[in-house]
N, C-alpha and C positions, 0 to 999 in steps of 0.2 A: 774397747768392749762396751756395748750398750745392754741395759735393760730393758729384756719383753716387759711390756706390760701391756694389760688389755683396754687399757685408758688408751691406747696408743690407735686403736681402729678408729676408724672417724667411720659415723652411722652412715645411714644410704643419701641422705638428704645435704645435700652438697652446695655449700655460698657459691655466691658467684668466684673470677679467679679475675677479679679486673683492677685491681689495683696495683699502682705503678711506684717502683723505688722511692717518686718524686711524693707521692702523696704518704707512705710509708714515714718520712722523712720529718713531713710538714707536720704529720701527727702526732709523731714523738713529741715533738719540739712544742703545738699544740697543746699538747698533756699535760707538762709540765708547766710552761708560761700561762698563770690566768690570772684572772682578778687579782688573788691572792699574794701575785709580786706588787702590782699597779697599787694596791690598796692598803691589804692586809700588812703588806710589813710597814706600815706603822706602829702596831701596836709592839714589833718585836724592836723596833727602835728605841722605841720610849724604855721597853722593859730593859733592854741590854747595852745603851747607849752605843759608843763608837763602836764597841766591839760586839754588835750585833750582826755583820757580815760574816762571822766566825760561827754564829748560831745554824747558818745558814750552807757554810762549808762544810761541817759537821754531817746533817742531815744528807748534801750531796754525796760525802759519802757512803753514810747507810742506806742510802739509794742505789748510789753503785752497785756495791754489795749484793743487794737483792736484785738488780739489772744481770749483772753477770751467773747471779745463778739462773734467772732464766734463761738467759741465753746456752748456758752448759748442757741446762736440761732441754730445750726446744732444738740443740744440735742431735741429742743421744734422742730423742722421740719428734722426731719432726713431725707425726701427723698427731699430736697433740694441738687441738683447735682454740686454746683459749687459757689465759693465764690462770683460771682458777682449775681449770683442768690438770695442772701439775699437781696439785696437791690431792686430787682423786689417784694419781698416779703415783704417786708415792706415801699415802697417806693412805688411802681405801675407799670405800664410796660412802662412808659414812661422811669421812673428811671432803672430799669432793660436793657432797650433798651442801653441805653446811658453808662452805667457804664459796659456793657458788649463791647461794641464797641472799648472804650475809653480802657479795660484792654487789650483787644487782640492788639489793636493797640501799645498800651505799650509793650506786649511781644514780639509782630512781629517785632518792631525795635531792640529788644536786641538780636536776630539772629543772622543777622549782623554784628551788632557790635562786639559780642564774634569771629563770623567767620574772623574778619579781627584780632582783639587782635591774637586771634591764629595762622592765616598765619605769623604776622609778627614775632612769637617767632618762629615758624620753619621755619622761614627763613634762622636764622641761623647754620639750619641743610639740611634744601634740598633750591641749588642752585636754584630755578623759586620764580618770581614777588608776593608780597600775592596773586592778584587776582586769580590766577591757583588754588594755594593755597586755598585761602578761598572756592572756586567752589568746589574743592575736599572735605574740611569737609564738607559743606555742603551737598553733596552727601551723604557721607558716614551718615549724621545725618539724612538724608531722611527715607535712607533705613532702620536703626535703629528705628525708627517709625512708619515705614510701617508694622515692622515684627509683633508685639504688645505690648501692652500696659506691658507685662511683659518684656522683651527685654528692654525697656527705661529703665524700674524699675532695673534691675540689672546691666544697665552699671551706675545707678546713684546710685546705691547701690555702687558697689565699688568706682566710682571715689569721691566720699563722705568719704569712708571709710580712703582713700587717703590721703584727706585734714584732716580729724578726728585726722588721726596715728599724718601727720607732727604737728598740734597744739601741740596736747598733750607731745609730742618729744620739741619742741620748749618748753613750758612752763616747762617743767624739766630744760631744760637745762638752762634756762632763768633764773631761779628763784634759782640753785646753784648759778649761776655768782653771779646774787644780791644781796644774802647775804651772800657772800665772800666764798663760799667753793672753788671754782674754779676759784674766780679772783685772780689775782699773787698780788694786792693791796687793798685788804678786799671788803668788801661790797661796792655798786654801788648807793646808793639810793640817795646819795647826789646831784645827778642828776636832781633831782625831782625839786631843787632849787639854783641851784649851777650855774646857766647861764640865770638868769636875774630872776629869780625867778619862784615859780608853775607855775603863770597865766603872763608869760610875759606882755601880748600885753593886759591884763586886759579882769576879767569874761563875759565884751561882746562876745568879741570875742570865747569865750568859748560858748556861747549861739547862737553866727550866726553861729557856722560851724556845729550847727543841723540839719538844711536842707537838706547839705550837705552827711553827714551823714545818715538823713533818708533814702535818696535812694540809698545808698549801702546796707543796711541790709535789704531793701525793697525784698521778695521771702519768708517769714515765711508762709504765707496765700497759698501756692501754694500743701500744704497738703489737704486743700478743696477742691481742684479739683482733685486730685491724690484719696482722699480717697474713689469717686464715683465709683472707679472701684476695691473695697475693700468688703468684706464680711460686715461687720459693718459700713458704711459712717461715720453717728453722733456718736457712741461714738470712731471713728477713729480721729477725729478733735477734741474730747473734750480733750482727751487724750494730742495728740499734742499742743493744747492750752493753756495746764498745764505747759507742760514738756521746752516751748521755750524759755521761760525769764532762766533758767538755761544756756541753751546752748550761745543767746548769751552774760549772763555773764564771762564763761569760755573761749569762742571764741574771743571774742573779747575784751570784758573790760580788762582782766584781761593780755591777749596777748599784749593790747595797754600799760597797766600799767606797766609790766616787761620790754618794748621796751624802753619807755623815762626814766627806769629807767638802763638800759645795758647801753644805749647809750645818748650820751648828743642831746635832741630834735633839737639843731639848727645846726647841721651837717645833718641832714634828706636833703634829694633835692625832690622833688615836681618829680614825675613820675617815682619814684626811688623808688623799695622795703622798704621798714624803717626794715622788716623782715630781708632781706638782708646783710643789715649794720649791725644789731644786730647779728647775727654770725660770719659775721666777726669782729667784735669788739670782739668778743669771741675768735674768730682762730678758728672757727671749719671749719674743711678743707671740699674744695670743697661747699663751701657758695654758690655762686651766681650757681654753674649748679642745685644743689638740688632744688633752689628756683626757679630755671628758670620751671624744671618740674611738681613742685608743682603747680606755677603760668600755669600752661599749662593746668595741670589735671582739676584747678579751672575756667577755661577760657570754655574746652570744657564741665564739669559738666554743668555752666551758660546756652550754647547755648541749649545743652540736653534740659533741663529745660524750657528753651525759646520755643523751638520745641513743646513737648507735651502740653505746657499750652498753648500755641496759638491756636494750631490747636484744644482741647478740649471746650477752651472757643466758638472756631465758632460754634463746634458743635452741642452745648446746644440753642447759638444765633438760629441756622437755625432749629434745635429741636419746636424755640420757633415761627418762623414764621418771624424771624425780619431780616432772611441770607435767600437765596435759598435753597429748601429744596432739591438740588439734593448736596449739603455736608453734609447731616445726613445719606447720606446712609453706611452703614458697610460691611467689609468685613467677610469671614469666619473667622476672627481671633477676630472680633470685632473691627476692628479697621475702623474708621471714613475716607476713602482712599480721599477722595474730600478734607476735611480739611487738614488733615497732608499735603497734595499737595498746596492747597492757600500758607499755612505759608511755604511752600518750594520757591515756588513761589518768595513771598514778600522779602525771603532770599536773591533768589537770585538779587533781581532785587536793593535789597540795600545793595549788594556788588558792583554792579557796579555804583549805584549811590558814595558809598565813596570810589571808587577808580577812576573813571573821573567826578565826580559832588561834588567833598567834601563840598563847602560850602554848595550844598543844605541837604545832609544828616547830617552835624551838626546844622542846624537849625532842620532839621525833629527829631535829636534824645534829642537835646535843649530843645524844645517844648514840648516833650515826659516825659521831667523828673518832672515838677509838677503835672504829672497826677496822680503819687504815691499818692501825698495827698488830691489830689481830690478825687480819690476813698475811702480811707479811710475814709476820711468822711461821704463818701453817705453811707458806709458800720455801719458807729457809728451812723446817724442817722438813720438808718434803724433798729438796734438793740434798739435804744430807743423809736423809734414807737412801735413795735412790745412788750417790755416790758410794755410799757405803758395800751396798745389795753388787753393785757393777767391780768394783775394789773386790771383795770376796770372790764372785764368779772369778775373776779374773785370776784370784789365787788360784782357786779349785782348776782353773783350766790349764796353768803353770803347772803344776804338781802332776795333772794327767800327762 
């Protein structure tokens, strides 16, 4: 028994339908793996010592969690176009308004910020300032969006692919070290307790660096809006919904659990690959340039990603009446040319805020970061109305 809802019509203005399983796939996976594994879990290393891969299992599950309700709810309303779009449908248009606003704005700030991460890695390869820099990718990811909805799809197919290879290469080669085939002084694992013990700093602090945490793996949900322009939407996101709590087991849990166990957790520095150190603590030659490009690949997949969910969530918004509807209009390719331009736009204009305004764009992207679990919520209690409303019907229809 499913729930009518009138969230459920998709307006006259129609994405393209060219997106394939393979690219559906790559951009889950995409979503999930950014920077934020390559880099950021430093800082949760240092805070939770060895048993900081446990901070990181935690959140894969309250990912799940929210994964499987969308896919519950994208089975029972398949022509729901867009993951903030659940919570208009189970929550009202007030909620839809607001959790649509609040996610664009979330993804329009991470434009930016990838754009400037990125300038400043090739910095070290072409002599000009990030901001020239940043101005230049972001061009280049314009036009990449302009061309269509397929174009995104397979520059994030590969640079996905990218990040996929080097995990999978790291976790081999990780996982001889540690149990001594290839370390010159047997197996590693002693690491785990060898320097102040698992949980140094004690299981609090294992428990506060989830937050943390949430918002680097925060991008699983971004198959919801990618799958609208898919031959199948709802069973595109049930699938994905299934299949995520694997990926980030192996991506991350299991990446984080080999690292503290190569390397002793309190040599990590805080903005510092933890990746990084861990091959070199192996000797495998040429460590930090692999990693520098890996972290690049992951840096520009991010803003990709950034780009089309921005400009799609406007789309649905001014779809819906709640944006100006002259950014619903489409080009011949289908693609949405007003929105992709706004979040061009807000790119650019928060490059140049973090490069002559930083303190205001670090409070702007500060601010931005408990919006992850705001939404999330509106999105879990939108799944339990919805179950609820369908449960009842389905009484009332037992009892006729």
């Amino acid at each position: 028994m499913t729930v009518s809802n009138p969230a459920e019509d998709t307006g006259k203005n129609e994405l393209s339908r060219s997106l394939k399983p393979r690219h559906l796939t790559m951009i889950s996976i995409g979503g999930i793996i950014g920077a934020g594994l390559f880099v950021s879990s430093s800082t949760s290393i240092i805070a939770g010592g060895p048993a900081s891969f446990i901070s990181y299992a935690i959140c894969g599950f309250l990912i799940l969690l929210v994964m499987r309700m969308l896919a519950e709810m994208a089975t029972a309303l398949p022509k729901v176009r867009s993951f903030t779009e659940f919570a208009r449908a189970g929550l009202g248009e007030g909620a839809g308004f607001v959790v649509g606003w609040l996610y664009w704005y979330f993804w329009v700030l991470v434009v930016p910020v990838e754009a400037i991460a990125g300038a400043k890695i090739l910095e070290h390869w072409i002599p000009l300032p990030p901001l020239p820099i940043g101005v230049g990718l972001m061009t280049v990811m314009t036009c990449v969006n302009l061309m269509s909805a397929r174009s995104y799809a397979e520059f994030e197919f590969w640079f996905a692919s990218i990040k996929v290879a080097a995990i999978v290469v790291f976790i081999a080669i990780a996982t001889s070290y540690a149990f001594g085939w290839t370390a010159p002084h047997g197996a590693t694992f002693g690491n785990l307790v060898d320097h102040g013990g698992f949980t140094p700093h004690g299981w609090i602090a294992v428990l506060a660096a989830v937050p943390t945490v949430f918002f680097a793996m925060t991008g699983a949900e971004i198959t919801t809006i990618a799958a609208a322009e898919s031959a199948q939407p709802g069973r595109a996101v049930a699938r994905m919904g299934s299949a995520v709590i694997g990926r980030i087991l192996v991506f991350y849990v299991i990446s984080l659990f080999l690292i503290v166990s190569v390397t002793p957790w309190n040599t990590v520095r805080s903005g510092e690959s933890p990746f990084t150190l861990a091959l070199n603590t192996m000797h495998v030659p040429w460590a930090g340039e692999i990693m520098t490009v890996i972290i690049l690949t992951a840096v520009l997949s991010c803003m990709n990603s950034a780009f089309y969910v921005s400009s799609r969530v406007l789309f649905i918004l001014a779809d819906r009446g709640d944006a100006p509807k002259r950014l619903v209009k489409l080009n011949a390719r289908k693609v949405p040319v007003g929105s992709v331009l706004m979040g061009s736009l807000a790119g650019f204009l928060g490059i140049l805020a973090a490069t002559e305004a930083k303190g205001v764009f670090d409070f702007l992207v500060s601010s931005s970061g408990a919006l992850a679990v705001y939404i999330y919520m509106a999105i879990a209690a939108a799944q339990i109305t919805l179950r609820n409303a369908a449960n009842a019907m389905a009484n009332l229809y037992r009892r006729w």
